[in-house]
N, C-alpha and C positions, 0 to 999 in steps of 0.2 A: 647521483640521484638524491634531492633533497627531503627528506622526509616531512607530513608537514602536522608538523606535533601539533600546532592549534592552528587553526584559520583565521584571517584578519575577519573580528564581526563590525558591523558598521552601529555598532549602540542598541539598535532597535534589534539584533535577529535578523535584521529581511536586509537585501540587498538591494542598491537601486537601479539595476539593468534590470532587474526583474521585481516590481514590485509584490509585496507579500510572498517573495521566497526566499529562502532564509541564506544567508551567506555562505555558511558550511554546507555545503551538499547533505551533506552525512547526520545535522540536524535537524532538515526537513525531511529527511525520510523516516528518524526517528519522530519526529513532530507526524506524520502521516502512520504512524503504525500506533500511537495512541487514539489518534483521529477512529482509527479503523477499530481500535476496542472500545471503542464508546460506541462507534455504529453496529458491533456485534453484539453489546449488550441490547442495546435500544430496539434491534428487533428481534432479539427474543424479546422482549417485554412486547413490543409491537403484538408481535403472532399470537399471542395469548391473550390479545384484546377482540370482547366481544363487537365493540364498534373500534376500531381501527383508526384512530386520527389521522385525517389526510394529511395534512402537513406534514408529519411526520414521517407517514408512509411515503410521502413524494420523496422529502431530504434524503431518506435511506435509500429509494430507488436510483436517486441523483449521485449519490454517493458511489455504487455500485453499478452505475453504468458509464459515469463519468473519472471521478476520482483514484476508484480504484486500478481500473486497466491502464490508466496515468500511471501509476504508482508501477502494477506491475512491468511497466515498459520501461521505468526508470532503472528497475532491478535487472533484469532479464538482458535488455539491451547495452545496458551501460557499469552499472553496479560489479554484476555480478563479472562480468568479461575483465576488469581491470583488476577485479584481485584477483582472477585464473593467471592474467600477464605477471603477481607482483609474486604469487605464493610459488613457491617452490616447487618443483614434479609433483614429491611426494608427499606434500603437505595433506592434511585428510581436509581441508578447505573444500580441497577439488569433489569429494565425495559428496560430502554435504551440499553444496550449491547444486551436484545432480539431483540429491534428492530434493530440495527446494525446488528445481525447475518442475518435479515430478508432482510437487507438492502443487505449484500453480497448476497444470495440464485438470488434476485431482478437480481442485475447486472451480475452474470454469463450468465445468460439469455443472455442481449441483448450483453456480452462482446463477447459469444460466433456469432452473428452474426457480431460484429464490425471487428473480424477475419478473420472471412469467406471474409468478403466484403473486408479488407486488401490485403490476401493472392489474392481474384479474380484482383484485380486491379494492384498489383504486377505480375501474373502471364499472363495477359491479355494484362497491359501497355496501359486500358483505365482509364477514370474517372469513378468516383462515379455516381451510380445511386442516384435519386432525396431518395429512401427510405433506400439506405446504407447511406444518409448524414442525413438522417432523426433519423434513429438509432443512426450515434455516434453522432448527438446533444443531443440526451437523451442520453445517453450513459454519456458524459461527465456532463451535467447538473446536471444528480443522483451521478455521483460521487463527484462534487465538494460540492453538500449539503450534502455527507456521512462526506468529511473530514471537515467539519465545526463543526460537531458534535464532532467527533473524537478529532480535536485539539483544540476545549473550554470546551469540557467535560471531557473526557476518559484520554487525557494526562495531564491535571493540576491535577486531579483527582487522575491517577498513581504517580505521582510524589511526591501527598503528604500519600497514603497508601501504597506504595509497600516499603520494606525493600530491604537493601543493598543485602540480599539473598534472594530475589527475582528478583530484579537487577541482580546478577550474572547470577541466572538458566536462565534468561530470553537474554540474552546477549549468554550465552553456546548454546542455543536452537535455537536461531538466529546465532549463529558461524557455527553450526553442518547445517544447511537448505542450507547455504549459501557454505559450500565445498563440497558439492555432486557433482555427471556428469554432472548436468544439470545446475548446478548453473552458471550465466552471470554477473559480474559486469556491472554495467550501468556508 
């Protein structure tokens, strides 16, 4: 089983079976959990605005009904399954990835009122109530301490058990999510 210490990058980061994704699997999903603490900051800042800039309220709704369930399908479905195959019985990997699974179950929950409250404020062209700013501060606060775990554990972790063919399917799996009807570059 070859390990695969670095991925071949193609110069630019992105790869050309799939354009604007990044060659290394394992760098576009760090590249997308930066993504995602910029959109956690930007709407708390959002939510505490008395008028609401639409643009902006639209990108973060796009972000969070598009991007992210991308993102988590990349984890859940593919990510996370090939380190359970590479770590060890007893490695405590196994532990953590259940609480990550618990962690996403967690956040659909209140994502799904972050939406709600998005789409009412978009479609109303008022502000935020005192308990939709109340929501995405937890909203964003549970996410920023998911990808803390995420990118000190899960991806230093990936990067030294996943094999180059595991890299690839994980990369193909993430190609295939990413050209469907629904798919949105960010």
């Amino acid at each position: 089983m070859e390990r695969a210490a670095a991925y071949p990058d193609d110069g630019a980061g992105r790869g050309e079976a799939c354009p604007g994704l990044r060659a290394n699997p394992l760098d576009q999903i760090a590249d997308e959990h930066m993504e995602q603490r910029v959109m956690c900051c930007d709407l708390e800042t959002l939510v505490h605005c008395a008028h609401p800039p639409q643009a902006r309220a639209i990108a973060i709704l796009t972000h969070l009904t598009t991007v992210l369930p991308r993102h988590v399908a990349d984890e859940e479905e593919d990510l996370f399954p090939l380190l359970r195959r590479r770590a060890a019985p007893d490695d405590e990997i196994h532990e953590t990835l259940a609480q990550l699974l618990a962690d996403h179950d967690e956040s659909e929950t209140s994502l799904d009122r972050v939406v709600q409250a998005l789409r009412r404020v978009l479609s109303s062209n008022t502000a935020f109530t005192d308990d939709e700013v109340a929501d995405a501060v937890a909203f964003a606060t549970h996410e920023r301490r998911h990808l803390i775990v995420e990118n000190a554990i899960v991806l230093p972790l990936a990067r030294g058990l996943l094999t180059k063919d595991d890299l690839k399917t994980l990369r193909l799996r993430m190609a295939l999510r990413r050209s469907g009807p629904d798919s949105e570059e960010t």
